[in-house]
C-alpha positions as CSV (number, residue, x, y, z in Angstrom):
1,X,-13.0,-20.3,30.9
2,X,-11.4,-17.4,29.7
3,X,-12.8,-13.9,31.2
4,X,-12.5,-12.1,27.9
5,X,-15.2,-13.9,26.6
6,X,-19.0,-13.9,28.4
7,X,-20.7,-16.6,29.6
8,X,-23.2,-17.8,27.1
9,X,-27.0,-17.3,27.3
10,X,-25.7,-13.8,29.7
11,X,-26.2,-11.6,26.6
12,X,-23.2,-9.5,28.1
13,X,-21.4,-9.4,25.0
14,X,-19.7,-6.8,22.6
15,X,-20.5,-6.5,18.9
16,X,-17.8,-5.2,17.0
17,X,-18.5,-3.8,14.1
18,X,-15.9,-3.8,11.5
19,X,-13.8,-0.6,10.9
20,X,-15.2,0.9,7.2
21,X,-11.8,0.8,4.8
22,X,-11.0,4.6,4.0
23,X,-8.0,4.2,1.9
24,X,-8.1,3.5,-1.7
25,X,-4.6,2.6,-2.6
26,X,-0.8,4.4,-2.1
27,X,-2.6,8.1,-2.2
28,X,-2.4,8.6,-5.9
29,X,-5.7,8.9,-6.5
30,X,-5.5,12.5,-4.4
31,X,-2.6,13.9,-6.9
32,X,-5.1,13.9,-9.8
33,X,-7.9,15.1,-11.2
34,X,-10.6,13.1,-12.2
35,X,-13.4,12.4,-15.0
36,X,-16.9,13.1,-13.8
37,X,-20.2,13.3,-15.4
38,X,-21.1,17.3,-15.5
39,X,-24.4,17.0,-13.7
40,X,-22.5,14.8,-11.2
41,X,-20.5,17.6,-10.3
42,X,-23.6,19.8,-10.3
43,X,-25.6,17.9,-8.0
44,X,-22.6,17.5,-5.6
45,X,-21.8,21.2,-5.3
46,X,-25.8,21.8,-4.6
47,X,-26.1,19.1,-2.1
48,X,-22.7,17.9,-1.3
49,X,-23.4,14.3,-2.3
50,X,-20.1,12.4,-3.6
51,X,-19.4,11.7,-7.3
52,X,-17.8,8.6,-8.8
53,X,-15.3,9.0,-11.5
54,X,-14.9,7.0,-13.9
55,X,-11.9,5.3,-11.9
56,X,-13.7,4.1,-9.4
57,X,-12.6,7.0,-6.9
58,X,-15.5,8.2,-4.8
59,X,-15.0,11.4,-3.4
60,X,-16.5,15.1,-2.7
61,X,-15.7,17.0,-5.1
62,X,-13.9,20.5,-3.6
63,X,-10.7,21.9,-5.1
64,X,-9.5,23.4,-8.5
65,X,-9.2,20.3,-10.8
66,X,-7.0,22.8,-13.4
67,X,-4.4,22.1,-10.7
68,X,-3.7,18.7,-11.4
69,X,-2.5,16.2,-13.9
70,X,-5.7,14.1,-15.5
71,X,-5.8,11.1,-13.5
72,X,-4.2,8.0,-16.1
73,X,-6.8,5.8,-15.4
74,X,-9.0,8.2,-16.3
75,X,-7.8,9.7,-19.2
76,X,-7.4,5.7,-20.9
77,X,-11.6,5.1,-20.1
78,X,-12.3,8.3,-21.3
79,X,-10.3,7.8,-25.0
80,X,-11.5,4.6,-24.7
81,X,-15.2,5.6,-24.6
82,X,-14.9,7.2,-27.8
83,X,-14.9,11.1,-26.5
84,X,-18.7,10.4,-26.0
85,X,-21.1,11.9,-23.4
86,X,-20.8,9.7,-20.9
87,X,-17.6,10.8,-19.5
88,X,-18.5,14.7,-19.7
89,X,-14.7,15.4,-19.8
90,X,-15.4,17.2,-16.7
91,X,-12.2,17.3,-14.5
């Protein structure tokens, strides 16, 4: 028997819980500003709750999106929603 391993019925064993994945592809998604709902952003800088956008990216919203190119992915949901309401064209 192996002594990694505990005897069974001893109850001396380690869960391992699986590590949460943090990264959301090559970093690109950090280089770009992103489409939000406007009351999405509101609520996050009141209670610091994370907005989607509508990328997928989930993220706390906390720099200057005037900085940054509009994210690609983005940009083609947002033209493709017809310039509604839905995406707020919030950066």
């Amino acid at each position: 028997m192996s002594t990694l391993e505990p005897e069974r019925g001893t109850g001396t064993g380690t869960l391992v819980e699986p590590t949460p994945q943090t990264s959301h592809g090559d970093g690109d998604h950090e280089r770009f500003a992103h489409y939000v709902q406007k009351d999405k952003i509101m609520a996050s800088a009141l209670d610091g709750t994370p907005v989607v956008a509508l990328c997928g990216k989930v993220w706390v919203p906390g720099r200057d999106p005037k900085k940054y190119p509009v994210c690609p992915m983005c940009k083609e949901i947002y033209d493709s929603m017809g310039a509604g309401d839905e995406g707020g064209g919030d950066k």
